[in-house]
matplotlib code that plots the C-alpha trace (Angstrom):
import matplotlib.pyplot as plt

x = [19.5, 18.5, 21.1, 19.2, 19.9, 23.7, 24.1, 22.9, 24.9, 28.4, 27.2, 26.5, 30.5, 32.2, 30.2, 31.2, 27.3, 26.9, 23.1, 20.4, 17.1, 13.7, 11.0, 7.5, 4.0, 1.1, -2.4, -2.1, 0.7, 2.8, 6.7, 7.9, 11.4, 13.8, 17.2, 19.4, 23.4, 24.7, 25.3, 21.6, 20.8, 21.5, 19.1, 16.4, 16.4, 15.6, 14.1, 12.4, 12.4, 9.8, 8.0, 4.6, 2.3, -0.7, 1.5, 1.8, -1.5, -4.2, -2.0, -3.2, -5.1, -3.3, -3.7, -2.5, 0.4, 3.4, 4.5, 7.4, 9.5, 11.0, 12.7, 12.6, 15.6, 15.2, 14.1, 17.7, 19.5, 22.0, 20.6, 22.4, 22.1, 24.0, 26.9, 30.6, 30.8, 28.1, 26.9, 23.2, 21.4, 17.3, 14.9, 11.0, 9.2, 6.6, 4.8, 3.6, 2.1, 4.7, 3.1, 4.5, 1.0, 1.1, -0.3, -3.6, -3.2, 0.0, -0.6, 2.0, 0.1, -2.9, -1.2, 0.4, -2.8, -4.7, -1.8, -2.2, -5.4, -4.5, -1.6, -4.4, -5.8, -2.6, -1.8, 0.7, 0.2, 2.0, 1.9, 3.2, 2.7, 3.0, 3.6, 3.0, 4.5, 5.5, 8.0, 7.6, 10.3, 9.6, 7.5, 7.1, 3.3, 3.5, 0.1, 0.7, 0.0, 2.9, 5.2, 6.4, 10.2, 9.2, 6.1, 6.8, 4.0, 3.9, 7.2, 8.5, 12.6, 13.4, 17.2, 19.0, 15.6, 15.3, 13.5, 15.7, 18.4, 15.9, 14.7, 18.2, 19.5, 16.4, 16.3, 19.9, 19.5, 16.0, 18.8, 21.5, 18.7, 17.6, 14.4, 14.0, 12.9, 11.3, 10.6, 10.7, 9.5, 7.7, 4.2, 1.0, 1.0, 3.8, 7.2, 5.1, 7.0, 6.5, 8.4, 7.3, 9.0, 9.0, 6.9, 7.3, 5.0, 2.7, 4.5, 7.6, 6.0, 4.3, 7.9, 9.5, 6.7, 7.4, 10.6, 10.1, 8.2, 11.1, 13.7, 12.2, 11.8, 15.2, 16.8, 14.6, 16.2, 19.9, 18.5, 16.7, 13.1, 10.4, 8.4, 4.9, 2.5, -0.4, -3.1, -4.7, -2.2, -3.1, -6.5, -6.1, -3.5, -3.7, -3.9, -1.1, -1.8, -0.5, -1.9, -2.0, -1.0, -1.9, -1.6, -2.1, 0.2, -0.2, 3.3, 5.3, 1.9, 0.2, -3.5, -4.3, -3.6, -5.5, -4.8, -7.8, -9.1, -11.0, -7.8, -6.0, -7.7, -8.8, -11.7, -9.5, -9.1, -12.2, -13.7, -10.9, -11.8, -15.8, -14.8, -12.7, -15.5, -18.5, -16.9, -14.7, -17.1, -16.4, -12.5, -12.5, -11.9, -9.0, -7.1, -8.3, -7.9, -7.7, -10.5, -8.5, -8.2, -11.8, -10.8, -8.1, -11.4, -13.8, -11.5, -10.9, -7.5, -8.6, -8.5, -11.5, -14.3, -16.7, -16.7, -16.2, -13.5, -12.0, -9.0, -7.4, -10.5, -8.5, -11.4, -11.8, -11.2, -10.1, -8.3, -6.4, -3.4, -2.2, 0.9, 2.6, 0.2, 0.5, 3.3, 1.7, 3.8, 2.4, -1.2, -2.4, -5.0, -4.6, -6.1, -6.2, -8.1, -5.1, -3.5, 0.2, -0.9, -2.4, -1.6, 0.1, 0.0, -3.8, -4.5, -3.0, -4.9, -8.6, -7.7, -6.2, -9.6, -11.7, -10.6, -10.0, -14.1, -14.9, -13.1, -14.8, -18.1, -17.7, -19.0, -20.0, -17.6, -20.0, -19.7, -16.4, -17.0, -15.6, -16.9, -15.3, -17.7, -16.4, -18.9, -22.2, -24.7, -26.1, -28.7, -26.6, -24.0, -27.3, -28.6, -25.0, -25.0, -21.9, -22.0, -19.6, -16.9, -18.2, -17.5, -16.1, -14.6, -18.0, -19.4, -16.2, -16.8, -20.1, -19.8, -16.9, -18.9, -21.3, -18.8, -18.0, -15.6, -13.9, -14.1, -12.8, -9.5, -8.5, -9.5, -11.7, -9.0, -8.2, -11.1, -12.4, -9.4, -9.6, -13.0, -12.9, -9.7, -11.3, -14.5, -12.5, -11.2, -14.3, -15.6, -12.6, -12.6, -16.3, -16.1, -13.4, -14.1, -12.3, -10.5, -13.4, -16.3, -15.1, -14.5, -17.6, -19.8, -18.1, -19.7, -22.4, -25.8]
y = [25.2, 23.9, 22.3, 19.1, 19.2, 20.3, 17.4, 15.0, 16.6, 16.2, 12.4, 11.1, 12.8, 11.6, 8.0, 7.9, 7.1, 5.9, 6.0, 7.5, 5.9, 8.2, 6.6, 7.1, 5.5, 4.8, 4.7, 1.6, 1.4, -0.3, 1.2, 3.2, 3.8, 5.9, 6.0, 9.3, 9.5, 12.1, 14.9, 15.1, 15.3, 19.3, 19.8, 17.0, 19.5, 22.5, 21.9, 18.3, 14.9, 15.1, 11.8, 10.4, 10.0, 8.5, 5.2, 4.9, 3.8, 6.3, 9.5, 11.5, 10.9, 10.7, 14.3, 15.9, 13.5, 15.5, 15.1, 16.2, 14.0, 16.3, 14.2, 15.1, 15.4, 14.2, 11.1, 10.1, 6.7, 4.4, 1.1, -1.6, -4.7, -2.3, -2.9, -0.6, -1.7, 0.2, 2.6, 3.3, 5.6, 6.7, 9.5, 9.3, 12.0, 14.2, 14.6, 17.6, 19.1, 21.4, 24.3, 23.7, 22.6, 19.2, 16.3, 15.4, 12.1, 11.9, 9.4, 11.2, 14.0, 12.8, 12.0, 15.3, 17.0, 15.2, 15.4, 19.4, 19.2, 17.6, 20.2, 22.9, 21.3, 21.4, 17.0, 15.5, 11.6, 9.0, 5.5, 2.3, -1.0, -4.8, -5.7, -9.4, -11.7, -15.3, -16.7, -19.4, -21.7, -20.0, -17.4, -19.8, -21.9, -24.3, -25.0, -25.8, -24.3, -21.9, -23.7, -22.2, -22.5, -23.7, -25.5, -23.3, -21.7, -18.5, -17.5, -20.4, -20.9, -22.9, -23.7, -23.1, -21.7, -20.0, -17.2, -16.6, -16.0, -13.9, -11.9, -10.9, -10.1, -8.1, -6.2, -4.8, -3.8, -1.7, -0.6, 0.5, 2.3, 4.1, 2.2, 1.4, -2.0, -2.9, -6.6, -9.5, -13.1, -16.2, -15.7, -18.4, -19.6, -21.6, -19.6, -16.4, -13.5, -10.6, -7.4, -4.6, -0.8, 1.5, 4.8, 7.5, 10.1, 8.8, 10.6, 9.1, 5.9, 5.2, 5.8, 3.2, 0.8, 1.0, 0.9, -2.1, -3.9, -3.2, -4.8, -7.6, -8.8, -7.8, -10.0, -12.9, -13.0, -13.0, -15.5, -17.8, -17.3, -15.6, -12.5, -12.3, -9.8, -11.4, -10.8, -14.4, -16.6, -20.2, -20.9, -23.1, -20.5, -17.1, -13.7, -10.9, -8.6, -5.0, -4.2, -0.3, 1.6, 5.3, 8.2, 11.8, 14.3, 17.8, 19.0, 16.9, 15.8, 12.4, 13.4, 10.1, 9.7, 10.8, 8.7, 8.8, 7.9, 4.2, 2.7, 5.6, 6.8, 10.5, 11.7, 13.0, 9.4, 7.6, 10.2, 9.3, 5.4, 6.2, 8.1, 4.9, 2.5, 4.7, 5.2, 1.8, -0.2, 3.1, 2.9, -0.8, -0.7, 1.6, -0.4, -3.9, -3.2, -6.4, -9.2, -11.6, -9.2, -10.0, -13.7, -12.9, -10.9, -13.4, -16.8, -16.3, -16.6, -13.3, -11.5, -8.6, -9.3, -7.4, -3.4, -3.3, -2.1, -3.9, -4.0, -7.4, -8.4, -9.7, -10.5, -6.8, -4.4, -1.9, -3.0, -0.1, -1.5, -1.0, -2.4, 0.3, 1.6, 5.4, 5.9, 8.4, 8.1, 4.8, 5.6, 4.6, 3.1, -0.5, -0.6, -4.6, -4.3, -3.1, -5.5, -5.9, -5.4, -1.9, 1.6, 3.0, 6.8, 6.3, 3.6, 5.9, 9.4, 7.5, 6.2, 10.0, 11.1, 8.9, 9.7, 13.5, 13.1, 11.3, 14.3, 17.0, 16.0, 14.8, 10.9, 9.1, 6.1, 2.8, 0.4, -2.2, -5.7, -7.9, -11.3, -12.8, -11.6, -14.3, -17.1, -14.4, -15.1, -12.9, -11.9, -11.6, -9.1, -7.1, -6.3, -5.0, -2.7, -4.6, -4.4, -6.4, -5.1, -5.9, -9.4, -8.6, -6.3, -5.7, -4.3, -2.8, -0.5, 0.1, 1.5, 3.6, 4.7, 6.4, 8.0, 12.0, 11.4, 9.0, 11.4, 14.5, 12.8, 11.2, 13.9, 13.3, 12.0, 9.2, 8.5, 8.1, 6.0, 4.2, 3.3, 2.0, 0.0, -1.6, -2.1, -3.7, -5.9, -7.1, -7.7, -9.6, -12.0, -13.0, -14.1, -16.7, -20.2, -21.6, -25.0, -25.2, -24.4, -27.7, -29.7, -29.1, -29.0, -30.3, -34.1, -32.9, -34.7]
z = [-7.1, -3.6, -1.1, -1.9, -5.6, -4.5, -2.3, -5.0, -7.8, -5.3, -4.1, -7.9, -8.7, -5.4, -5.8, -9.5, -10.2, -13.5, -13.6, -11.8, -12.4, -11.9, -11.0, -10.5, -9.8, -12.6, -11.1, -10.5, -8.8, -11.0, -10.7, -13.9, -14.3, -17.0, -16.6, -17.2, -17.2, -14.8, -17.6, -17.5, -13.5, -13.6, -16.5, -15.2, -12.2, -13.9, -16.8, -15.7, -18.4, -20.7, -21.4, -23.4, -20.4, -22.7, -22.5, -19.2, -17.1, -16.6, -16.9, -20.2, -23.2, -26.5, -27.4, -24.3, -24.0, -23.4, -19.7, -17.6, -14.7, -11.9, -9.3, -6.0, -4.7, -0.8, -2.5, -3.8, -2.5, -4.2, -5.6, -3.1, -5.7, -8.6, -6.4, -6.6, -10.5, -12.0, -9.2, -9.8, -7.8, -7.7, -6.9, -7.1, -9.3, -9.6, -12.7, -14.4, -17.4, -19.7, -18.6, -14.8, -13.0, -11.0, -13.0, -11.8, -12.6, -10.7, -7.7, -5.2, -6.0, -4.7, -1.5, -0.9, -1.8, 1.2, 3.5, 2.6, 3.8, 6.8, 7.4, 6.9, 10.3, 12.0, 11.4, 10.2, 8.9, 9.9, 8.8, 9.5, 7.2, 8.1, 4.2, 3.9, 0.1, -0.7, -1.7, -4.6, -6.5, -9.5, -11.3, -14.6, -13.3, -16.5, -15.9, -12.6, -8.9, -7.7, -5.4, -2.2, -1.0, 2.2, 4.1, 8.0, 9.4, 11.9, 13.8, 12.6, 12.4, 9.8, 10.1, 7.3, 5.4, 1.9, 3.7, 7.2, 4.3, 2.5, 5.0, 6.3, 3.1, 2.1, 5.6, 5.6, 1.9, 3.2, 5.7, 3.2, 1.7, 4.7, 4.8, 8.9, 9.6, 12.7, 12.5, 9.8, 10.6, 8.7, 8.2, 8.6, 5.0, 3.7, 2.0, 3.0, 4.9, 6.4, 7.0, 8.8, 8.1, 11.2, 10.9, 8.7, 7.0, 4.5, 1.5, 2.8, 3.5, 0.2, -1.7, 1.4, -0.2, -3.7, -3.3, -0.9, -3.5, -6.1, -3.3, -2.6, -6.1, -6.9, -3.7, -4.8, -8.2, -6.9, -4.4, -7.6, -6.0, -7.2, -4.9, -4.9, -3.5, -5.0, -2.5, -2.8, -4.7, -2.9, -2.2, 1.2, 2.5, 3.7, 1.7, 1.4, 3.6, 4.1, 7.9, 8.4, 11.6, 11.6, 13.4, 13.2, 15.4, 16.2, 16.0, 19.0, 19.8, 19.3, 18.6, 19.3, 22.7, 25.6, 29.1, 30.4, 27.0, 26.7, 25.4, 25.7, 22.3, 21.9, 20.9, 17.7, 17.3, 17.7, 15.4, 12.6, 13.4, 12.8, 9.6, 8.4, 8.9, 7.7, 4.2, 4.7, 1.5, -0.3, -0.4, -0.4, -4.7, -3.9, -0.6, -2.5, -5.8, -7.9, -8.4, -6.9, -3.7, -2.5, -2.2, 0.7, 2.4, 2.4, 2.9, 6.6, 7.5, 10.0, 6.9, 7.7, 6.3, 8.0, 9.1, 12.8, 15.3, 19.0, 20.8, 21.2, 17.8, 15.1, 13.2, 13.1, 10.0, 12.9, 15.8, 18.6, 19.7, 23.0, 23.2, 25.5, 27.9, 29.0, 26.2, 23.8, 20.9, 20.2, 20.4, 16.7, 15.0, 12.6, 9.6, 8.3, 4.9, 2.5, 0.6, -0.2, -4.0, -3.1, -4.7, -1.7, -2.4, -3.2, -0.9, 2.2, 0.6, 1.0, 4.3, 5.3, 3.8, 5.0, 9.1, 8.4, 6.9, 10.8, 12.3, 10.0, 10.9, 14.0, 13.2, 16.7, 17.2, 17.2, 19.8, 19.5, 18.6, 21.6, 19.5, 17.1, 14.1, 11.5, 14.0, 14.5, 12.0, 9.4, 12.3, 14.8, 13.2, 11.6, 15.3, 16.3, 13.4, 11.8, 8.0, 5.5, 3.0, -0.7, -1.5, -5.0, -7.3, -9.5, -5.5, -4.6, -7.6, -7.6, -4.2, -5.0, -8.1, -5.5, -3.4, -3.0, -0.8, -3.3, -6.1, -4.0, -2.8, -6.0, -8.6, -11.8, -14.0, -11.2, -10.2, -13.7, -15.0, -11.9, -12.6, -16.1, -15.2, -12.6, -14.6, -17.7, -15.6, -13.8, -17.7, -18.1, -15.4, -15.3, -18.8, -18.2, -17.2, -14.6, -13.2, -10.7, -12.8, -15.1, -12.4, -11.3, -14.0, -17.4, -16.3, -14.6, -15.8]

ax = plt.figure().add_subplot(projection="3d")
ax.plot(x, y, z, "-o")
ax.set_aspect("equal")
plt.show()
């Protein structure tokens, strides 16, 4: 047994936990969770919880349905809202088949596969996310539009606000957790929110976001409001976004930064930024993965809409920061096209992929966009070279279809699952008929 597993086994006794929760990650991203009494952590250690993976999203077909849940033991934290009554603590999982191989339809897999990969070059990834939500009066529409707790815009301090007592709470619970926060503030749309978490490696990161995701729903219940990291849910407002800072360092060292670099960005990193924006459309079905994603994209809002990269261009999918000149820790890249709604663990392996591809090769940085590209015209944006994200699902998968580079990082069994998910639900939506498309055309002559 590893000093890991020892310190869990002596914190769940000297805590008096009561439950430990396991959780893991379908390919969707949706959180899965199975609960085990202590008797059973020894034995989940060794031995693993077996489980029927062909009814959980995308992980085995009927017949090979026999799974097993090992939690990793670094993973393990007490659950803050379970309180001293009921101490409840939780790891994350990997999954496996019974013969002992790694699941390939396991999503943390997929990440610590291409993070491997990067390792085999000597990188270590880093990422940090700006994850955006709202917060509405209730999760019950009744046929009506959801209602935010609050009509405050960006920065705003709203004296005695739903959301300054939201954010706190939810912060110092991330805190208890060990989840480091680096800032929280009111967003542009109204009752939306947004919390950054400070940097961490991507495997790391992706559990902080689940578990994020978890929190923040759980603090709005105590609080009687609902969480939502819809990426589009009002129409006049602005999207949930998840904004992406990454970096790749070579031991100690940032691989990003070079001071006499044009922004103090290596050639390291302008090669990663060309491989993020030449297989950008590619990825898009994986970082935007709903149909209702598309309509954050393409409503404005400096949402990115277009594939292009500046420095102080928020219109940009790709902007380098420079917030602290000549400090090379900080060197990094942002990422704005993932949504809050996003698979991290895949979400964070295509982007990985995607630079690592721009490094590979060697890919040739294009020029940056110093105009705001949401006011060029079509003409305009097609002599600068500046293409556009797909405007919907149904592109969004078609382009992924297409893509080796797709395929490679997620595995078959992802990237077919994916697919067919993605498809079904593209089927779905464009046979409904919508609000708008009555009001428009019920009376029409």
């Amino acid at each position: 047994m590893s000093r890991q597993q020892e310190f869990v086994l002596r914190t769940v006794e000297d805590r008096d936990v009561r439950f430990i929760r396991l959780w893991f990650s379908d390919v969707l991203g949706q959180l899965k969770s199975v609960a085990i009494v202590p008797a059973e952590l020894e034995g989940a250690f060794g031995e693993g919880i077996g489980f029927d993976g062909s009814s959980v999203e995308g992980f085995s077909r009927v017949y090979e349905s026999d799974m097993v849940l090992r939690p990793d033991p670094s993973t393990f934290s007490l659950l803050p809202w379970r309180g001293e009554e009921e101490p409840t603590g939780r790891m994350f999982c990997d999954i496996y088949s019974p013969e002992g191989h790694p699941a390939a339809s396991d999503a943390r897999n997929v990440l610590r596969r291409t993070m491997d990969r990067a390792g085999e070059q000597g990188f270590t990834f880093y990422v940090h996310p700006e994850i955006e939500f709202y917060l509405f009066e209730s999760g019950e529409l009744g046929g009506r539009p959801p209602v935010p707790v609050d009509t405050a815009g960006y920065f705003d301090h709203v004296n005695g606000g739903t959301a300054n007592d939201f954010r706190r709470t939810a912060v110092q619970t991330l805190e208890a957790m060990g989840i480091s926060v680096e800032f929280s503030h009111h967003e542009a749309g109204p009752g939306q929110n947004e919390i950054d978490l400070r940097y961490a490696d991507g495997l790391t990161m992706a559990d902080n976001v689940m578990t994020f995701r978890a929190l923040v729903k759980e603090v709005a219940l105590q609080q009687g409001v609902y969480a939502s990291f819809m990426p589009k849910p009002l129409a006049p407002h602005p999207g949930n976004g998840m904004h992406t800072h990454l970096s790749l360092f070579e031991g100690e060292s940032n691989a990003f930064y070079e001071p006499t670099g044009e922004y103090q960005l290596s050639q390291t990193g302008r090669r990663f930024v060309a491989g993020l924006l030449r297989h950008a459309a590619e990825i898009s079905a994986v970082t935007n993965q709903y149909v209702n994603s598309y309509k954050r994209i393409w409503t404005g809002h400096e949402a990115p809409s277009y594939i292009c990269w500046g420095h102080r261009n928020r219109s940009a999918l790709i902007r380098v920061p420079q917030y602290k000149s000549g400090k090379s820790s900080s060197a990094r890249v942002e990422y704005r096209g993932v949504d809050s709604s996003a698979n991290p663990y895949l979400a964070y392996s295509v982007l990985l992929a995607a630079g690592l591809k721009g490094i590979e090769e060697g890919y040739e940085l294009p020029d940056e966009a110093e105009d705001n590209v949401w006011e060029l015209s079509d003409n305009e944006r097609r002599a600068m070279g500046i293409d556009s994200l797909p405007a919907s699902l149904d592109e969004a998968i078609s382009r992924m279809e297409d893509s080796e580079l797709v395929a490679e990082t997620l595995g078959e069994e992802v990237f077919d699952f994916f697919l067919r998910n993605k498809r079904e639900e593209w089927n779905d939506y464009r046979a409904q008929v919508t609000e708008y498309e009555l009001g428009r055309h019920f009376t029409a002559p």
